[in-house]
C-alpha positions as CSV (number, residue, x, y, z in Angstrom):
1,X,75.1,-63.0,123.1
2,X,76.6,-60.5,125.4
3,X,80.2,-60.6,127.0
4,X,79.1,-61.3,130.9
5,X,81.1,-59.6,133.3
6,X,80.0,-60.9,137.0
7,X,81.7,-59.2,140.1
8,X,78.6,-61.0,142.1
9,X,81.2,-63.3,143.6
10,X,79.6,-64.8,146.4
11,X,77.0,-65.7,143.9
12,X,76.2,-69.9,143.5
13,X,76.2,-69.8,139.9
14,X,79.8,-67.5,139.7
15,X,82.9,-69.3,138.6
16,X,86.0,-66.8,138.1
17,X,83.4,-63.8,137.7
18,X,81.5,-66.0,134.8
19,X,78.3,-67.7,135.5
20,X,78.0,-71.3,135.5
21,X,74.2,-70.8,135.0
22,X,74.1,-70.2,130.4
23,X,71.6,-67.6,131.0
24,X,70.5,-64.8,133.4
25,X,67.5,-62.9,134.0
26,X,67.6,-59.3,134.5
27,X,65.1,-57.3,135.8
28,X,63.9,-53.8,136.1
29,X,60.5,-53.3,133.9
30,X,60.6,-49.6,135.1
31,X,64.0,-48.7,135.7
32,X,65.1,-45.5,134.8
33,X,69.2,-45.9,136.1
34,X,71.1,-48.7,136.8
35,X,70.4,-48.9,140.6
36,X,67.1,-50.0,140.3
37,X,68.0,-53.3,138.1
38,X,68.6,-56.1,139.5
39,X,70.3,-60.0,138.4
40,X,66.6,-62.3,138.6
41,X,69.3,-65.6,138.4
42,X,71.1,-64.6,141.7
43,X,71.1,-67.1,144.5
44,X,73.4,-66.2,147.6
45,X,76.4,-68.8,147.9
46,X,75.4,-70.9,151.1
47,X,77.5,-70.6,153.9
48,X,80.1,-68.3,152.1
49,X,82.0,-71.4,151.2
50,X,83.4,-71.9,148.1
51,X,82.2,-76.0,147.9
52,X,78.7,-74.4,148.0
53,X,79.2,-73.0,144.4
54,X,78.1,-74.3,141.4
55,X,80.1,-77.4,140.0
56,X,80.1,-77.1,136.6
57,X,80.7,-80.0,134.2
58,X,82.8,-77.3,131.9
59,X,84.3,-74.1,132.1
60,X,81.8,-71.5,132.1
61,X,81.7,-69.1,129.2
62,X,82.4,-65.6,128.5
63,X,78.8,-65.0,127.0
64,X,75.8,-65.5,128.0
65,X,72.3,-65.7,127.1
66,X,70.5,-62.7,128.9
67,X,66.6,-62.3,129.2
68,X,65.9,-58.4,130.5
69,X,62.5,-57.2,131.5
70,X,64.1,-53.1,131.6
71,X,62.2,-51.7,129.1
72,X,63.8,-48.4,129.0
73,X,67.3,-50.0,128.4
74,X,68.8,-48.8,125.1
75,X,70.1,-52.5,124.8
76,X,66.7,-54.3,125.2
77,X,65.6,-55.5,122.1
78,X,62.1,-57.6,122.7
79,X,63.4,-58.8,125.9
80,X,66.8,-60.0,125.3
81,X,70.0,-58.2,126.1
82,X,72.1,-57.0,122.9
83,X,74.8,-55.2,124.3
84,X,77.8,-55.9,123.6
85,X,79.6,-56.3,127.2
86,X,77.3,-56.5,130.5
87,X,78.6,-56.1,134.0
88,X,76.6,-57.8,136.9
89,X,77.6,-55.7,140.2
90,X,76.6,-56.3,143.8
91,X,79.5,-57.0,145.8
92,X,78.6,-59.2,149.3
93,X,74.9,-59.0,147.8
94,X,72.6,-61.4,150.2
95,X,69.3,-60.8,147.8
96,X,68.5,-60.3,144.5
97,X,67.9,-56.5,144.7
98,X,71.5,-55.6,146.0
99,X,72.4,-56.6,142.5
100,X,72.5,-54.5,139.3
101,X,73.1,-54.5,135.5
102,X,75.7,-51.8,135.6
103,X,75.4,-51.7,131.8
104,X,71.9,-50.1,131.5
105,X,71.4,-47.3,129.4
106,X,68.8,-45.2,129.2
């Protein structure tokens, strides 16, 4: 599994720039850069407050399991992510498509 890298921080499921959720979604089916990917698993932080994120029972983990529908990613490998480290951006993101995987490659 992937190193997951999350700077989605007003994100539910992010913990200290990890996500609480195990495993993310990414989508894209017809991306050819990274701008037109996007994080399926994000869900906007109600409120903006921090007691609106995700509890979770343990620590969240480095690595997750990541399903990817871009096609044209070097890393995509029957729809699962194989790279080694993938970065989630979207900084104050409010929907799923002002996220990215910031690791796609072409």
């Amino acid at each position: 599994m992937p190193v997951l890298d999350c700077t989605v921080t007003n994100c539910y499921y992010n913990k200290e720039k990890l996500c609480c959720r195990g495993a993310i979604n990414v989508e894209g089916d017809t991306a050819e850069e990274k701008d037109a990917t996007a994080c399926g698993s994000f869900r906007e932080r109600s409120s903006g407050s921090f007691s609106n994120s995700c509890k979770c029972e343990e620590p969240p983990e480095n690595r997750s399991d990541i399903d990817c529908t871009a096609e044209r990613c070097t890393y995509n490998n029957s729809c699962k992510c194989h790279a080694p480290n993938v970065e989630i951006q979207g900084q104050n993101a409010t929907c799923t498509t002002e996220t990215m995987c910031a690791s796609f490659c072409k």
